[in-house]
C-alpha positions as CSV (number, residue, x, y, z in Angstrom):
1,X,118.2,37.1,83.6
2,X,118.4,40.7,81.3
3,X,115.4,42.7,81.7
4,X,113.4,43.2,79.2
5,X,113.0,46.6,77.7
6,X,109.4,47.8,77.5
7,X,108.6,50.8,75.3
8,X,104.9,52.2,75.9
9,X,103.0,53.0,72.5
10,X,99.7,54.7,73.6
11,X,99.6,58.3,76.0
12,X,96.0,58.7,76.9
13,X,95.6,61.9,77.1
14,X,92.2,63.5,79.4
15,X,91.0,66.7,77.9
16,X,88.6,67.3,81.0
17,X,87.0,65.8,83.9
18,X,84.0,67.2,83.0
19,X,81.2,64.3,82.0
20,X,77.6,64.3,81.2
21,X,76.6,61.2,82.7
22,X,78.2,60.2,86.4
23,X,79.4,56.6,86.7
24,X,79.9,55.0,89.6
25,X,82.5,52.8,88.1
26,X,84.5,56.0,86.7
27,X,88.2,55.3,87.0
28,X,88.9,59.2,86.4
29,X,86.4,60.8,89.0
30,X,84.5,62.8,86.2
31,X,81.3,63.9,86.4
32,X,78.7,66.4,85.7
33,X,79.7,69.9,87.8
34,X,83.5,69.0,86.8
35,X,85.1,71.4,84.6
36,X,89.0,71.1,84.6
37,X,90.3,71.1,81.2
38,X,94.1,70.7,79.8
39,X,95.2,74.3,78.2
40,X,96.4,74.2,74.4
41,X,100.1,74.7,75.7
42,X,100.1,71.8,78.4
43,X,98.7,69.7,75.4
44,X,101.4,70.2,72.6
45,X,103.8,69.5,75.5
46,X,102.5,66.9,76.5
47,X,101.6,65.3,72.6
48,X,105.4,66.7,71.9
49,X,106.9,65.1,74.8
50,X,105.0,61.7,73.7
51,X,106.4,62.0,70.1
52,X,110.1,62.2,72.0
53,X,109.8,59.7,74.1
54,X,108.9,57.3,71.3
55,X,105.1,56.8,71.5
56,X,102.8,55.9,68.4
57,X,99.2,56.4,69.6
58,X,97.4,59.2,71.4
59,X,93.8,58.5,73.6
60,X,91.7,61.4,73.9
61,X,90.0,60.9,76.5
62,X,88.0,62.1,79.4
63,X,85.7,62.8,81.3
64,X,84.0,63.2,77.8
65,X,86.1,65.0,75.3
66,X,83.2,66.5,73.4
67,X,82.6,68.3,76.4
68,X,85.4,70.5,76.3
69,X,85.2,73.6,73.5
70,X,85.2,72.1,70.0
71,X,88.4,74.5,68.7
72,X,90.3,72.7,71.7
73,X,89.5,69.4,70.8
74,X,90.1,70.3,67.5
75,X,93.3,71.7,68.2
76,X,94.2,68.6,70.2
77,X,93.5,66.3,67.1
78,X,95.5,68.7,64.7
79,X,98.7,68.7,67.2
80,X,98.5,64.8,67.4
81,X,98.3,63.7,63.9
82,X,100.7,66.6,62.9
83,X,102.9,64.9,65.3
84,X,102.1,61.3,63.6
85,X,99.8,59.5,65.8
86,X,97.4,57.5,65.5
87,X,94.4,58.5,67.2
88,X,91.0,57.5,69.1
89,X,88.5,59.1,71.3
90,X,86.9,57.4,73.9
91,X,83.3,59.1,74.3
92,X,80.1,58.1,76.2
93,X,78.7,59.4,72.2
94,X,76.0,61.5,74.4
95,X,76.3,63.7,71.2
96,X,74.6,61.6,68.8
97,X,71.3,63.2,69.7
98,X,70.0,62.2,66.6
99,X,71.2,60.7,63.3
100,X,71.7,63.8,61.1
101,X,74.0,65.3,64.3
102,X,75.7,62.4,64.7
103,X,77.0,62.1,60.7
104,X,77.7,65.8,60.9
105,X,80.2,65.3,63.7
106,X,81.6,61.8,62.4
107,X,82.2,63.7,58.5
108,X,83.4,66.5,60.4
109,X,86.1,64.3,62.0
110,X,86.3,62.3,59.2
111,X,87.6,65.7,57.1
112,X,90.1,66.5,60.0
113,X,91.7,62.9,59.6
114,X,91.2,63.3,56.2
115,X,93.8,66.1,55.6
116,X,96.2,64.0,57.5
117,X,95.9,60.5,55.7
118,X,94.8,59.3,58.6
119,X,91.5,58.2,60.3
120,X,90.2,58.5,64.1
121,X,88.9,55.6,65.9
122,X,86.2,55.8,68.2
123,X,86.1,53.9,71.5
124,X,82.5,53.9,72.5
125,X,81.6,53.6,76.6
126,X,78.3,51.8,76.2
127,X,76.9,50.2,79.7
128,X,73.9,50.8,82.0
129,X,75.3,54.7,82.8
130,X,75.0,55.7,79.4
């Protein structure tokens, strides 16, 4: 029997390990304290290497991604859809402290996506930790 070829699509891609909230059910061990972050040259390698190998959708993920410096995450969504992916962010959305903060930062990545074509998906983490 041939083997079947198997091509991944998404690269999830952990900005930090730094979190606001601490779950116990974490998979990636973040957590408040926690502050490793990805450097802008180890992501374009790693969103460039993704493109070369074939993949069609990037995860920016985390810990939480809003965490890390806004130019960086920035950065990281500019490199991705410049590359052609599609992209979400999963976040824990501890930033929508209020209405009129959370529309600023959802028209503010709406714009980004915007001068791509393209839109960003959000992948909220909503359970008793959050």
């Amino acid at each position: 029997m041939a083997r079947a070829e198997y091509q991944p699509q998404s690269l999830v891609l952990m900005l930090t390990d730094g979190c606001n909230s601490f779950c116990r059910d974490c998979i990636v061990d973040a957590g408040p304290g926690k502050s490793r972050q990805l450097d802008t040259e180890t992501i374009d390698r790693y969103l460039g290497q993704a493109r070369e190998f074939g993949f069609e959708h990037v995860i920016i993920y985390g810990g939480e991604p809003f965490m890390v410096n806004a130019d960086k995450l920035q950065h990281s969504l500019h490199v991705a859809f410049s590359h052609g992916f599609s992209v979400s962010i999963g976040t824990n959305g501890y930033w929508g402290t209020s209405e009129n903060r959370a529309v600023t930062i959802l028209d503010e990545l709406n714009m980004l996506a915007s001068e791509y074509n393209q839109n960003i998906y959000l992948a909220l983490s909503v359970d008793e930790y959050h």
